[in-house]
LUMMAR-745656 format. One record per residue (C-alpha): x, y, z. Coordinates in Angstrom, 2 decimals, decimal comma. Layout:
# LUMMAR-745656
px | py | pz
X | Y | Z
...
END
This chain:
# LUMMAR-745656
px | py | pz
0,00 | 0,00 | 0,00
2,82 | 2,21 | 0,67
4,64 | 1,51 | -2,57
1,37 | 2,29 | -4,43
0,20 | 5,78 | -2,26
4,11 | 6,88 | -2,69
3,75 | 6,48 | -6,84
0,36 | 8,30 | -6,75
2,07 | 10,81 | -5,13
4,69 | 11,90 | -7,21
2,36 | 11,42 | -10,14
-0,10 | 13,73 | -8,97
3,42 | 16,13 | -8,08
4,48 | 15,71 | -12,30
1,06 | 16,28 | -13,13
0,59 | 19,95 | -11,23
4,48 | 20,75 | -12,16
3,60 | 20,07 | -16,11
0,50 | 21,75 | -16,03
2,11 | 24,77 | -14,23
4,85 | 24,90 | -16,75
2,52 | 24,20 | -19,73
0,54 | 27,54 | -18,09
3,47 | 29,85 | -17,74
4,34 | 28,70 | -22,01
1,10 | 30,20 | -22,86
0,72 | 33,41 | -21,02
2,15 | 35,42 | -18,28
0,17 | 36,55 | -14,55
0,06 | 40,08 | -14,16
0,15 | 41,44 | -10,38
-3,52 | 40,99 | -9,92
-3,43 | 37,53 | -11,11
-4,61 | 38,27 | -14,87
-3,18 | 36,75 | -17,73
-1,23 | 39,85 | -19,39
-2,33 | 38,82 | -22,40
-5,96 | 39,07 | -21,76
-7,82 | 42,14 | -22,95
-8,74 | 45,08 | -19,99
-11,26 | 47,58 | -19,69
-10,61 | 51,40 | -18,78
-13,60 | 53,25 | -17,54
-13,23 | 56,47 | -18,56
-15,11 | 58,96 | -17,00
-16,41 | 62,54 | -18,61
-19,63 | 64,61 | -19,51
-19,69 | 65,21 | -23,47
-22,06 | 62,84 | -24,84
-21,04 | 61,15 | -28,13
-22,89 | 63,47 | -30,81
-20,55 | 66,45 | -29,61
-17,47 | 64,15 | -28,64
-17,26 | 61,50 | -31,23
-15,78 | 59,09 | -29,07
-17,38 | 55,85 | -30,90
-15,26 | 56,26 | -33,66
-12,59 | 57,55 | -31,64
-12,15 | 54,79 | -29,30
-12,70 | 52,29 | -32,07
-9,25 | 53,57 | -33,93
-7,25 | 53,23 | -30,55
-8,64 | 49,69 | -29,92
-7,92 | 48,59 | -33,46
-4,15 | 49,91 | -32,65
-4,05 | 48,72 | -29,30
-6,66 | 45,34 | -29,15
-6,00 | 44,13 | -25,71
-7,38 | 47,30 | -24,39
-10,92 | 48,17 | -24,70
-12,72 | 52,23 | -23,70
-15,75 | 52,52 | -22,09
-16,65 | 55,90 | -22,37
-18,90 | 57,18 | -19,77
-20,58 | 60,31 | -20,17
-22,24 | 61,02 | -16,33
-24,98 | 63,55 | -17,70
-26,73 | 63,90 | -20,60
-26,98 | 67,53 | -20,55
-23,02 | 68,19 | -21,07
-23,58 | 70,82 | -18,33
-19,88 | 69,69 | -16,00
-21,27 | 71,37 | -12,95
-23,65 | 68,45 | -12,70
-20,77 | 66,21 | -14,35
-18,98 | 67,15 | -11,12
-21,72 | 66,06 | -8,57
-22,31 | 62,49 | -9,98
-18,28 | 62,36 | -10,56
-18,11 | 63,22 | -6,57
-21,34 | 60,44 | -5,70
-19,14 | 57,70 | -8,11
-16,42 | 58,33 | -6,29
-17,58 | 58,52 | -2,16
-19,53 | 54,65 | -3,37
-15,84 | 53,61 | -4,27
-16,96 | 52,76 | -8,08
-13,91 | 51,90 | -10,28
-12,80 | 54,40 | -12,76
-9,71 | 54,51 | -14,74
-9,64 | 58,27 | -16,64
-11,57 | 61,26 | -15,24
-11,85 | 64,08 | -17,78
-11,73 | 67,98 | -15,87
-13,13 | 70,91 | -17,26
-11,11 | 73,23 | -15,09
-8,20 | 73,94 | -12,31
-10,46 | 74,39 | -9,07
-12,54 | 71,15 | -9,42
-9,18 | 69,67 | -10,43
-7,39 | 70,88 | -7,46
-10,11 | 69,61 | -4,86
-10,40 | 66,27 | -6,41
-6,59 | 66,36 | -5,96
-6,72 | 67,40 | -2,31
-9,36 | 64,34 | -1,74
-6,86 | 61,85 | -3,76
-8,97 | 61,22 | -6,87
-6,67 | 61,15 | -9,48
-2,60 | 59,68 | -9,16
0,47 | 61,81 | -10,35
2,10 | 60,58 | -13,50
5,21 | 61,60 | -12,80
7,07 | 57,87 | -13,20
4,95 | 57,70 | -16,78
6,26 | 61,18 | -17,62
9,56 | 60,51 | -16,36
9,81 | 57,01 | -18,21
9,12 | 58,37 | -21,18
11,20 | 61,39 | -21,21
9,23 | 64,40 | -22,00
9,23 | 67,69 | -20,55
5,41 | 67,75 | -20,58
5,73 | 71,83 | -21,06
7,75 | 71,26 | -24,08
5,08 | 69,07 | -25,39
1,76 | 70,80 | -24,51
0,35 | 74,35 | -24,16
-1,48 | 75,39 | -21,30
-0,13 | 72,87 | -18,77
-1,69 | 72,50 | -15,30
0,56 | 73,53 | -12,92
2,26 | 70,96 | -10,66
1,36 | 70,12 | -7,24
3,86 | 69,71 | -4,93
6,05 | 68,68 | -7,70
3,75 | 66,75 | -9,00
1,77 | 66,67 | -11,95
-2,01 | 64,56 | -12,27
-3,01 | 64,70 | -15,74
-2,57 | 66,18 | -18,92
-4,41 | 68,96 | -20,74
-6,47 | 68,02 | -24,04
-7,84 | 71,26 | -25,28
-6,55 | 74,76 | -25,65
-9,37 | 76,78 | -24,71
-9,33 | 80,43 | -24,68
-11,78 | 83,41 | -23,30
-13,33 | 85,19 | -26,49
-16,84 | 86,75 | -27,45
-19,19 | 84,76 | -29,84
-21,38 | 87,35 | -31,56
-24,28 | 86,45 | -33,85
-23,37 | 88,36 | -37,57
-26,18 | 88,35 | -38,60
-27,27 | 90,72 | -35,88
-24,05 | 92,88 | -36,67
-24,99 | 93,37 | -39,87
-28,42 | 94,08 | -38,88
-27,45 | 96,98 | -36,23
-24,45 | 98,69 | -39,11
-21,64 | 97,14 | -37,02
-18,19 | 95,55 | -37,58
-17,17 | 92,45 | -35,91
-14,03 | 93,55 | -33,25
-10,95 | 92,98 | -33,90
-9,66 | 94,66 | -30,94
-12,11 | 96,45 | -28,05
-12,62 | 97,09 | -24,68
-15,41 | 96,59 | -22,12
-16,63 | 100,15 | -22,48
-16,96 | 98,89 | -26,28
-18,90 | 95,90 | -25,14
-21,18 | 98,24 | -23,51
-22,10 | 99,95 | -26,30
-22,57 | 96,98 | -28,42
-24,84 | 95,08 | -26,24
-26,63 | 98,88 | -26,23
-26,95 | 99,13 | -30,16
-27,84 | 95,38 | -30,89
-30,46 | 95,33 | -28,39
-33,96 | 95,18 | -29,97
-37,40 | 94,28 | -29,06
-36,95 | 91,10 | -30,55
-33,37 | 90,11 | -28,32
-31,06 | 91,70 | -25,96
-27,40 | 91,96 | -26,74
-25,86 | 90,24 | -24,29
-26,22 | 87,28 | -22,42
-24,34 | 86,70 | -18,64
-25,01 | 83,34 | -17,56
-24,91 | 82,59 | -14,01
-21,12 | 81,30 | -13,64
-19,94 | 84,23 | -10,71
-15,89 | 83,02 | -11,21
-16,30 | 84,38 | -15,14
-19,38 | 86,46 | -15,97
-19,11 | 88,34 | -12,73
-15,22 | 88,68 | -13,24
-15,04 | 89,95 | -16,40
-12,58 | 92,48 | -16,09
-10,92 | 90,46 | -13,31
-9,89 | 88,13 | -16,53
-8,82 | 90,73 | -18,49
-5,75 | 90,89 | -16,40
-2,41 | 89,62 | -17,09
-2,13 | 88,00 | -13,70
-4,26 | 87,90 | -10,39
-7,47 | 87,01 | -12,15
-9,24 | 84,34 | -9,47
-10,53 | 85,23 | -6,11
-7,74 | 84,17 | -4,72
-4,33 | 84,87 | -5,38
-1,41 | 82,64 | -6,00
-0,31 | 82,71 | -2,36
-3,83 | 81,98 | -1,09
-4,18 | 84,82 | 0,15
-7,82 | 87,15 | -0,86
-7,93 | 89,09 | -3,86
-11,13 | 90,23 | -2,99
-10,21 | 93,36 | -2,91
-8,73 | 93,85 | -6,76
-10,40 | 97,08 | -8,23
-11,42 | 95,43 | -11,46
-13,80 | 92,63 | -9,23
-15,83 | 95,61 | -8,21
-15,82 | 96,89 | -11,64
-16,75 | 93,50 | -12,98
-19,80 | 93,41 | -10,58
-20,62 | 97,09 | -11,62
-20,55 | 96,42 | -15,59
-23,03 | 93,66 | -15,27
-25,56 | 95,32 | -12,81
-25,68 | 98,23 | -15,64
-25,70 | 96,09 | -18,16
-28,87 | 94,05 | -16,98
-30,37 | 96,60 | -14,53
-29,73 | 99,67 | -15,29
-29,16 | 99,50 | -19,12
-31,43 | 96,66 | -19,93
-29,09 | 95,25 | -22,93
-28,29 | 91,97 | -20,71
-30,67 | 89,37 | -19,67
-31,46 | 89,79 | -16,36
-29,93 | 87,83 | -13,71
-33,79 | 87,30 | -12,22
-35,19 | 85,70 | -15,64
-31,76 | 83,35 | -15,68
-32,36 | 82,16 | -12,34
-36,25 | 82,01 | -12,43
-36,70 | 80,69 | -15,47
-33,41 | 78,16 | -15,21
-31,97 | 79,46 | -18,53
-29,21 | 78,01 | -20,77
-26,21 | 79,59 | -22,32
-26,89 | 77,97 | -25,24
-30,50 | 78,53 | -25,76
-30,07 | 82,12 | -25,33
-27,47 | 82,34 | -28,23
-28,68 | 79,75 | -30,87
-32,36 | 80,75 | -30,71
-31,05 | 84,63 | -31,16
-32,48 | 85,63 | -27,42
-29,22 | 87,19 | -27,00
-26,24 | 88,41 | -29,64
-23,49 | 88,12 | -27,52
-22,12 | 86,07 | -24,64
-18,57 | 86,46 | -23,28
-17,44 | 82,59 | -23,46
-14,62 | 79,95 | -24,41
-13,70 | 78,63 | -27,71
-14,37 | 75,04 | -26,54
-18,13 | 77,19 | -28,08
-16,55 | 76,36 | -31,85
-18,23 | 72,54 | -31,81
-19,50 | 72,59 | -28,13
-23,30 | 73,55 | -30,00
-25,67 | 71,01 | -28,03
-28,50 | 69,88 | -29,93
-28,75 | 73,43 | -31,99
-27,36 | 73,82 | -35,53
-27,06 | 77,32 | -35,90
-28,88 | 79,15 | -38,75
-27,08 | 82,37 | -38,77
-23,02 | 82,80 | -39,09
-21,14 | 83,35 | -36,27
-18,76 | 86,07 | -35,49
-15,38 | 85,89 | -33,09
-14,28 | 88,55 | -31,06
-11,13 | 88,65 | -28,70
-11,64 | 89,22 | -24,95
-12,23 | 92,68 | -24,33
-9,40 | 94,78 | -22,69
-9,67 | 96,49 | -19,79
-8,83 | 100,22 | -21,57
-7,62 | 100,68 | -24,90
-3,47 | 101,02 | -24,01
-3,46 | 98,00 | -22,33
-1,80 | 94,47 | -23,85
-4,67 | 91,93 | -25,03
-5,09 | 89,34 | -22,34
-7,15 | 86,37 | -21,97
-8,00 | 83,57 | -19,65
-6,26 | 80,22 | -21,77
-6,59 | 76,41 | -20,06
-8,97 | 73,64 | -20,85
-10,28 | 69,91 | -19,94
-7,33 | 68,08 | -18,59
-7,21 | 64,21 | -18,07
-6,15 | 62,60 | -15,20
-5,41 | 58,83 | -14,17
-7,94 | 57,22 | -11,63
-5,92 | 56,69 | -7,84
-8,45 | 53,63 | -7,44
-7,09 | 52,53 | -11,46
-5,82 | 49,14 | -11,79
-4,07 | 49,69 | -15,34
-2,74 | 52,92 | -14,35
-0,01 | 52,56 | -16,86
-2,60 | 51,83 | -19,67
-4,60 | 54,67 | -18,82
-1,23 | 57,01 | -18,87
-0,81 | 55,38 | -22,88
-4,53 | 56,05 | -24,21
-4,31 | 59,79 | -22,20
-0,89 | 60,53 | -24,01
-2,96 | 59,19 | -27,18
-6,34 | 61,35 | -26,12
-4,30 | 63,84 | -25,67
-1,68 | 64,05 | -28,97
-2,85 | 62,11 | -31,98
-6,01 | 61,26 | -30,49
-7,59 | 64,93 | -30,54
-6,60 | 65,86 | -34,03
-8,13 | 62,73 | -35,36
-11,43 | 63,54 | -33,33
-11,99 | 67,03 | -35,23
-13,84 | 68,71 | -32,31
-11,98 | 70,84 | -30,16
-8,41 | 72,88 | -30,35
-5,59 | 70,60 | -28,92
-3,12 | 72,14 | -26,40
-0,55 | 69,28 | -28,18
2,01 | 71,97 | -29,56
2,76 | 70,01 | -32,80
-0,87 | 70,68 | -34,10
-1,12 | 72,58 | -36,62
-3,86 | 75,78 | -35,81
-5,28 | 76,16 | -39,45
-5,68 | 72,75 | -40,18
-7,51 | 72,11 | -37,09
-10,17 | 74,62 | -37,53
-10,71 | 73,95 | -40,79
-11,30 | 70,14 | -39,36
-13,32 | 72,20 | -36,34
-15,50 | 73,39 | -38,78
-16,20 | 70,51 | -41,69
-17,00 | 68,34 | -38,87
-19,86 | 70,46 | -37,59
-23,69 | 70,47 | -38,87
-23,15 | 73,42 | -40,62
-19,76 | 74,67 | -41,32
-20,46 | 77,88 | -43,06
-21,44 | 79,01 | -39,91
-18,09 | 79,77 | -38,49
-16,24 | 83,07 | -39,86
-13,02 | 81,43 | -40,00
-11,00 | 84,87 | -39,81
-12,51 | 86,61 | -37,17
-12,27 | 83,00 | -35,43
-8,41 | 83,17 | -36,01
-7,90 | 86,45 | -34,95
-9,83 | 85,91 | -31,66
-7,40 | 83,10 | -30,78
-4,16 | 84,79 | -31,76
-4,34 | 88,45 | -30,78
-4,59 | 87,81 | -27,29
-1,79 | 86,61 | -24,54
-2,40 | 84,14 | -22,34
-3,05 | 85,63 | -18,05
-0,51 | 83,88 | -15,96
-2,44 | 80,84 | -14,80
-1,74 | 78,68 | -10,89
-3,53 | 75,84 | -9,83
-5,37 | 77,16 | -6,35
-5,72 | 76,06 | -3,12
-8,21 | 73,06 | -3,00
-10,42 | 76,39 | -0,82
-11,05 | 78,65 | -3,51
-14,16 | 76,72 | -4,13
-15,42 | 77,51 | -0,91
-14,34 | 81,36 | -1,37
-16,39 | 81,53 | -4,52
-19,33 | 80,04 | -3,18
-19,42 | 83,28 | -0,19
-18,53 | 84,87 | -3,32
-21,73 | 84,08 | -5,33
-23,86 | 84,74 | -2,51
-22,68 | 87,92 | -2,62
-22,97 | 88,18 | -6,06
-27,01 | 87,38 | -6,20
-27,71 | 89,12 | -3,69
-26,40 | 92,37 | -5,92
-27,84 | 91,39 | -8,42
-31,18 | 90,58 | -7,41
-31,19 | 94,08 | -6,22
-30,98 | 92,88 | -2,48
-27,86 | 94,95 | -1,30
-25,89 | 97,71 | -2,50
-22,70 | 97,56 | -4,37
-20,84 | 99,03 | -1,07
-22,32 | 96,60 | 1,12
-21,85 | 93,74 | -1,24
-17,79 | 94,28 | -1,67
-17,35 | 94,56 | 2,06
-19,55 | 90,95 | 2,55
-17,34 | 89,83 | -0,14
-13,84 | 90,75 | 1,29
-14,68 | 89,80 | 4,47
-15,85 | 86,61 | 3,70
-13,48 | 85,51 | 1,33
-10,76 | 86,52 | 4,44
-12,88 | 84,25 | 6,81
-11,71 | 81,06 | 4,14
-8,40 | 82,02 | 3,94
-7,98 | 82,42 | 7,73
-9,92 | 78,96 | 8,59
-7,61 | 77,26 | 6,21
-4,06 | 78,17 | 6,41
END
């Protein structure tokens, strides 16, 4: 019996050590036990649906180049509106959900997804691959600590889309180079019964800080140091333009009927409710579901007064690795792909990848629209060119909290509630009270 257990024994011993060695022939474990050559799935996470984004066709190309990776795009709203992207991406992440590539559409909600460890540096992948990633790409997010957590896609840049068609109707040229005292009066002369002539939307950190952004430097809430910069002359004056633009010269749509009547941006400008709207050229494909029957005019951002340099406001979406990604270095590849080769195949928005060419990218901008003659290509040019970019920081994770005291403020003005006076004082001392209770 003991002859006969001891030969079953070192059978069943060959037969685990052959199969074991027949397994490691064939494939190779990865760290989480899968076979490396078995095909993974990055979630990856974002808020343009695919009729703006084009990321069927897209993601198809990079998994016919790359097959043992496969995309799931995942679009969290359906209304591409990333201030709602930003509350499911927040509810995702606090139920632990997996997620490999989160898509940003700018530095403060970047910053405090940092600051709650959301997204990993990619440092290593940067490092490993030896780039300079501000050699490569325009508009870089500043690093953290040394370290930087994504990399930008799109080059987007503060400018003023104008309807032509009510140019031409009111005798006027489109600007080429103007001021906010020139804004004025436009928004005064293309105001009819029929539409007003500009449209503010209710985002306080841009349409309330409109000269704030004209600025070379210094144009958040908060300044580089974290300290307030509440108390910057051209915040007032930003708050002042818009009251007498909606309240006191009626050529604006009032801040009551946005709020009331839960307007959108893009509404107001496609249906011709409004002829202007102080926005960002992500605007050039970024339509929604309206196909606009009129051409569209490009104006740079206004200047503060007419002897000062052109400045504008420049960033746009960044992508950033998942800190809960397993395949963090397959994410890095199809980001660096996203965010290079990937975005000049898609046709949709203005890469910040340096070795893009500008003219053949709008031109691909615009034939990829529903209606490309609706874009007046030079006017669209000179918008993007004539301007200098404001010196950009990434924040303190708090500046979120100081614009939120900041848009109470704001409403409050604007509603007609409190003075101007009053309102700047609740402002700067509120802002303060962040700054104090955080550093």
């Amino acid at each position: 019996m003991k002859k006969i257990s001891w030969f079953a024994l070192i059978g069943m011993l060959l037969m685990v050590f052959l199969a074991a060695c027949s397994g490691n022939d064939e494939t190779s474990s990865g760290e989480d036990g899968s076979s490396s050559d078995d095909q993974i799935t990055l979630k990856f996470v974002h808020w343009i649906n695919d009729d703006v984004g084009k990321w069927e066709s897209l993601i198809a190309k990079y998994e016919e180049e790359n097959p043992n990776v496969k995309i799931e795009s995942m679009p969290l709203v359906e209304n591409m509106n990333s201030e709602d992207y930003f509350k499911q991406l927040d509810l995702m992440a606090s139920a632990g959900e997996k997620m490999d590539l989160v898509m940003f559409s700018n530095m403060n909600d970047w910053v405090k997804r940092i600051d709650a460890g959301l997204v990993a540096p990619i440092n290593e992948y940067l490092d490993a691959e030896g780039i300079d990633i501000n050699e490569v790409y325009n508009n870089t997010y500043p690093a953290i600590d040394g370290n930087y957590y994504g990399l930008p896609m799109k080059n987007v840049t503060n400018l003023v889309m104008i309807n032509k068609q009510h140019l031409d109707e009111a005798g006027l040229e489109i600007p080429t180079e103007w001021t906010w005292e020139d804004y004025q009066k436009y928004a005064e002369q293309l105001t009819t019964d029929d539409h007003y002539g500009s449209y503010l939307h209710s985002w306080h950190n841009t349409h309330s800080s409109l000269k704030l952004l004209s600025k070379p430097e210094n144009t958040m809430i908060l300044k580089e140091d974290g300290s307030s910069n509440a108390d910057d002359p051209m915040l007032k004056a930003s708050l002042e333009l818009r009251n007498q633009l909606e309240n006191a010269d009626k050529t604006s749509v009032p801040f009551t009927e946005i709020l009331s009547q839960k307007l959108d941006y893009r509404q107001q400008f496609f249906s011709g409710e409004a002829s202007m709207i102080p926005i960002a050229s992500y605007m050039i494909t970024e339509w929604g579901q309206f196909t606009p029957d009129f051409e569209i005019a490009w104006a740079p951002w206004p200047k503060n007064s007419a002897d000062d340099e052109a400045y504008s406001a420049m960033g746009g979406d960044l992508v950033s690795v998942a800190q809960n990604s397993e395949h963090k270095q397959e994410a890095y590849d199809f980001m660096r792909w996203l965010t290079t080769e990937g975005i000049v195949e898609q046709g949709v928005w203005v890469p910040s990848w340096k070795e893009a060419d500008l003219d053949t990218v709008l031109e691909k901008l615009a034939s990829g629209t529903e209606n490309p003659d609706a874009i007046d290509m030079e006017s669209l040019k000179n918008a993007l060119t004539s301007v200098q970019p404001s010196k950009s920081f990434a924040p303190p994770s708090y500046v979120t909290e100081a614009y939120t005291e900041f848009d109470a403020e704001v409403e409050l003005y604007l509603l007609g509630e409190q003075d101007l006076e009053t309102t700047m004082q609740n402002i700067q001392e509120k802002v303060q009270a962040v700054v104090d209770a955080n550093q």
